[in-house]
C-alpha positions in Angstrom: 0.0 0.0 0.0 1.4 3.6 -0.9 1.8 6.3 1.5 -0.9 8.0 0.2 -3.6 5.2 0.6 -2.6 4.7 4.1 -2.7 8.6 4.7 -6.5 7.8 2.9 -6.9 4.8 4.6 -6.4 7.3 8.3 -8.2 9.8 6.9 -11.1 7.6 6.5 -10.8 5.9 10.1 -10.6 9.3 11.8 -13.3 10.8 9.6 -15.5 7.8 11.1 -14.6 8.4 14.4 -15.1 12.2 14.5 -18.7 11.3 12.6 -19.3 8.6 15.1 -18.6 11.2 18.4 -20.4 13.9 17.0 -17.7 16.0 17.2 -18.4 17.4 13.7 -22.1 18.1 14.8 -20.5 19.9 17.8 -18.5 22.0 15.1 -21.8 23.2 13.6 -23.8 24.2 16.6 -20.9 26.1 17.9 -20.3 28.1 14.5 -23.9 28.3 14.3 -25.2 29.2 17.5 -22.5 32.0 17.6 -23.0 33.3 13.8 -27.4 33.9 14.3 -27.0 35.1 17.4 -24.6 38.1 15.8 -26.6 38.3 12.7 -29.7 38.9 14.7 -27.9 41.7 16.7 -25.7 43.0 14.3 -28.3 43.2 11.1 -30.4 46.3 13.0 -29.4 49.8 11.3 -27.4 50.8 14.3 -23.8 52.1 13.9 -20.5 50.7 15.3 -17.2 52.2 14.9 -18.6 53.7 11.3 -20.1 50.1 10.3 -23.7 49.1 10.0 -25.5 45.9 9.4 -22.6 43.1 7.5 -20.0 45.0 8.8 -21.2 45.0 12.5 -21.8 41.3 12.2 -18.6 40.6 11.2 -16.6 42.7 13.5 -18.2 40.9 16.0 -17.9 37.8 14.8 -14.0 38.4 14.3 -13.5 39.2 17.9 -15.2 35.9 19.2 -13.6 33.9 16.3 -10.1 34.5 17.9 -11.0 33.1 20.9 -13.2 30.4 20.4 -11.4 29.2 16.9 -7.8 27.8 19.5 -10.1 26.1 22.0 -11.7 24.0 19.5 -8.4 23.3 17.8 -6.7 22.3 20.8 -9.7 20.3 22.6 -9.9 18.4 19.0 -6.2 17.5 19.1 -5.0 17.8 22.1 -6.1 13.5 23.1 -6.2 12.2 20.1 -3.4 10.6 19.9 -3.3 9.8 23.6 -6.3 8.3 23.7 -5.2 6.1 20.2 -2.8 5.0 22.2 -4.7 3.9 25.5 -7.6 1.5 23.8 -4.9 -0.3 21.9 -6.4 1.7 18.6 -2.8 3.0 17.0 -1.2 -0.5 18.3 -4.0 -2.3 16.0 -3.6 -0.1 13.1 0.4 -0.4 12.5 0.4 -3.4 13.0 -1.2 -3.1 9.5 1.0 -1.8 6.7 0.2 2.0 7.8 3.5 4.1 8.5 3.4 6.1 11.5 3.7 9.7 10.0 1.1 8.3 7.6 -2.0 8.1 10.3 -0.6 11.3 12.4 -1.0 13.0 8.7 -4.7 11.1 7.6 -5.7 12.1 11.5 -4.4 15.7 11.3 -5.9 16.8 7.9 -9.1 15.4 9.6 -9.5 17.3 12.6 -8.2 20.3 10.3 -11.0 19.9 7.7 -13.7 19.1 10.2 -12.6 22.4 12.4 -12.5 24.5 9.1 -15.2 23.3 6.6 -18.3 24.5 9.0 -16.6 27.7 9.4 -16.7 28.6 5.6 -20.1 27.4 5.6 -21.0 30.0 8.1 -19.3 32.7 7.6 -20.4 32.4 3.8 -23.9 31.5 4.7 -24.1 34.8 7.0 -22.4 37.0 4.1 -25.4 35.6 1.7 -28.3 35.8 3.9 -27.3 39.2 5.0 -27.2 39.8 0.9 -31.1 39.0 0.5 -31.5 41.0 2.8 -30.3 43.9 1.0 -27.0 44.4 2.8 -24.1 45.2 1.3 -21.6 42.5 1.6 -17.3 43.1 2.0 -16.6 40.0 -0.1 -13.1 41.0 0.5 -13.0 41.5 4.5 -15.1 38.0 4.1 -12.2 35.9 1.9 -9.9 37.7 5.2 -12.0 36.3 7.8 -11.5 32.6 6.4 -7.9 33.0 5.4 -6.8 34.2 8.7 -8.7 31.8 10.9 -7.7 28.8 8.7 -4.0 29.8 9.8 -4.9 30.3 13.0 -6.8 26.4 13.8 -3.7 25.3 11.6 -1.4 26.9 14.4 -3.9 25.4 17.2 -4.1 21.9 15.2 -0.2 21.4 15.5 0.4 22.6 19.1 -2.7 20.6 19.9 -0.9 17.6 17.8 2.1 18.0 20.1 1.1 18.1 23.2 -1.1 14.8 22.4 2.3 13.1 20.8 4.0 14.8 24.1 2.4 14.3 26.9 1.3 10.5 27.6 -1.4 10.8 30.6 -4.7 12.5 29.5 -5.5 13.9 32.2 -2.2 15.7 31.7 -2.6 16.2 28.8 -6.2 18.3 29.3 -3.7 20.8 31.8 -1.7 21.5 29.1 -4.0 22.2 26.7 -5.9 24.2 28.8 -2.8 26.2 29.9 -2.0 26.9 26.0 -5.2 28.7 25.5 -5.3 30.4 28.3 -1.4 31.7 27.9 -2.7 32.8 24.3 -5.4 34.4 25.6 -3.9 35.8 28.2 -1.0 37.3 26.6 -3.5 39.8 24.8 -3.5 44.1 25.2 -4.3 44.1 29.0 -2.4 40.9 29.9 0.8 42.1 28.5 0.3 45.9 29.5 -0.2 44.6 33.0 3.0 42.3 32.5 5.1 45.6 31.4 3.7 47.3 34.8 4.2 44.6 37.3 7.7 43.4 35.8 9.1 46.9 34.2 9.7 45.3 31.1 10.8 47.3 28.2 8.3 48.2 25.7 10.0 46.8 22.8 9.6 42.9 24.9 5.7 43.6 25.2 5.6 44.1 21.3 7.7 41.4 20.8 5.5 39.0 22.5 2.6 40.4 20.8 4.1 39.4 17.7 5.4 35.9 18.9 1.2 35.2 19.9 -0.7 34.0 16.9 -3.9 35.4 18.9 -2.8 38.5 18.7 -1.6 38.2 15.3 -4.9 36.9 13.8 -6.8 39.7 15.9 -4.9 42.5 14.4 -5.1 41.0 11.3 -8.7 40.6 11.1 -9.8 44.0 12.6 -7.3 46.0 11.3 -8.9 45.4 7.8 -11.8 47.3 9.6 -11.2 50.2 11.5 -7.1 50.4 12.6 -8.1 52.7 15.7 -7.0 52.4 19.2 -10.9 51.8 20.2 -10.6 48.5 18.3 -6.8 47.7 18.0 -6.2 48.6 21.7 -2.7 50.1 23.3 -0.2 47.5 21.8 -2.8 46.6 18.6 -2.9 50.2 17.4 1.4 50.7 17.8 1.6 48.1 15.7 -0.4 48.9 13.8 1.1 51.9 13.4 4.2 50.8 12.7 4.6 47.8 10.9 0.7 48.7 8.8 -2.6 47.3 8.1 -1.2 44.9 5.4 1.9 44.0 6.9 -0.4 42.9 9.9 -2.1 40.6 7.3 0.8 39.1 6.2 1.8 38.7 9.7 -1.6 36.9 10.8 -1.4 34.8 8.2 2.2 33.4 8.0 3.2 33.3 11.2 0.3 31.3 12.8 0.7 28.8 9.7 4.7 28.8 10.7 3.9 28.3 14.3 1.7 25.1 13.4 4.0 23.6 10.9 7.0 23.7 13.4 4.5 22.1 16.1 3.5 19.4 14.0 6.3 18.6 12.4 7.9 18.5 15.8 4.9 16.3 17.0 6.5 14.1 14.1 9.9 13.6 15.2 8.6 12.9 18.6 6.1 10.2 17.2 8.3 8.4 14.9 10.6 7.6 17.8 7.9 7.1 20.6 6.5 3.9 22.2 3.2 3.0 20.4 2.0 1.4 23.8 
């Protein structure tokens, strides 16, 4: 069998799975829930920073996607292969002609898919209800939305990847993913201006770890295509902004989350290849 037909053959087994724990229907409802909810709110003739009705929607929508979007790309990835290896599932699969770096990349590109697909479905969905409903739609600041938050779930998908290939006890495993969203949370405007106070670092080590969090990186990206204003950027968001400019910020929250991710997974690699299946 060729490396791609086992990659296939994973792809198809994980795909199965996700199907089978309703993780994909989980995907949905949490897109969903959160995109009518803004829509129903956002689609009133009221202002926001200059924007009405689409516009409203998807600022919102870009300020919960950058929270919400690492959660479930960690939670997704985080066990996986943990919990492969503790009902005997990976040792039963290789012992079929299936290379290692052959299911971690069918299982990966699974959990990627099933975390992105829904997403375009909503976000496009919201951009074409909102258009029969006479609204007019930023196509563009639409095709920025997706691009940036498919970099950002790749970044999640291969930290998430590592720390499952990483950490061997689940319940480990679970603290450490929960400490990696919270740390990217964290380390947000407030968190690092109140770092700077307590510790007296220098200002140019607070921007410098805004750039090194691919939170931060997708959140300036995204509303910076907006309104680049301290009201939305905030304190560090806006100096940036300033500085380095709105399309340098895309570039930035594009390519460096995807970088982060790829260097995680491929990591996660090296560290599977030589690890105990059992």
């Amino acid at each position: 069998m060729s490396y791609v037909a086992q990659t296939f053959a994973a792809v198809r087994l994980d795909l199965a799975e996700v199907i089978r724990s309703r993780w994909l229907v989980f995907c949905v409802a949490a897109y969903g829930v959160l995109a009518a909810v803004l829509v129903l709110v956002g689609l009133r003739e009221s202002t926001l920073l200059g924007f009405t009705g689409m516009g409203r929607v998807l600022l919102a929508f870009s300020h919960a996607l950058v929270l919400v979007l690492p959660l479930l790309a960690l939670t997704a990835t985080g066990l996986v292969v943990g919990r492969a290896r503790d009902d005997g599932t990976l040792e039963l699969l290789l012992t079929h002609p299936m290379r290692r770096t052959a299911w971690l990349v069918g299982v990966t590109l699974t959990r990627f898919v099933v975390l992105l697909a829904p997403l375009v479905v909503v976000v496009v969905g919201m951009a074409l209800y909102a258009q029969t409903r006479g609204q007019a739609i930023p196509w563009g600041f639409v095709g920025r939305v997706l691009a940036i938050s498919a970099a950002l779930l790749w970044a999640f998908v291969g930290i998430g990847i590592a720390i499952s290939v990483g950490v061997r006890h689940q319940a480990r495993a679970i603290t450490y993913v929960v400490v990696a969203w919270a740390l990217a949370v964290a380390v947000l405007d407030l968190g690092l201006i109140g770092v700077m106070v307590r510790w007296r670092l220098h200002p140019e080590a607070v921007f410098t770890l805004a750039a090194l969090n691919p939170v931060q990186d997708a959140r300036l990206a995204l509303i910076s295509g907006l309104e680049p204003d301290l009201g939305t950027l905030g304190p560090v968001g806006a100096y940036l902004s300033t500085r380095v400019g709105a399309s340098s910020l895309y570039v930035l929250g594009v390519a460096w989350p995807a970088v982060l991710g790829t260097l995680a997974w491929l990591g996660a690699v090296l560290g599977f290849r030589r690890a105990d299946i059992t």
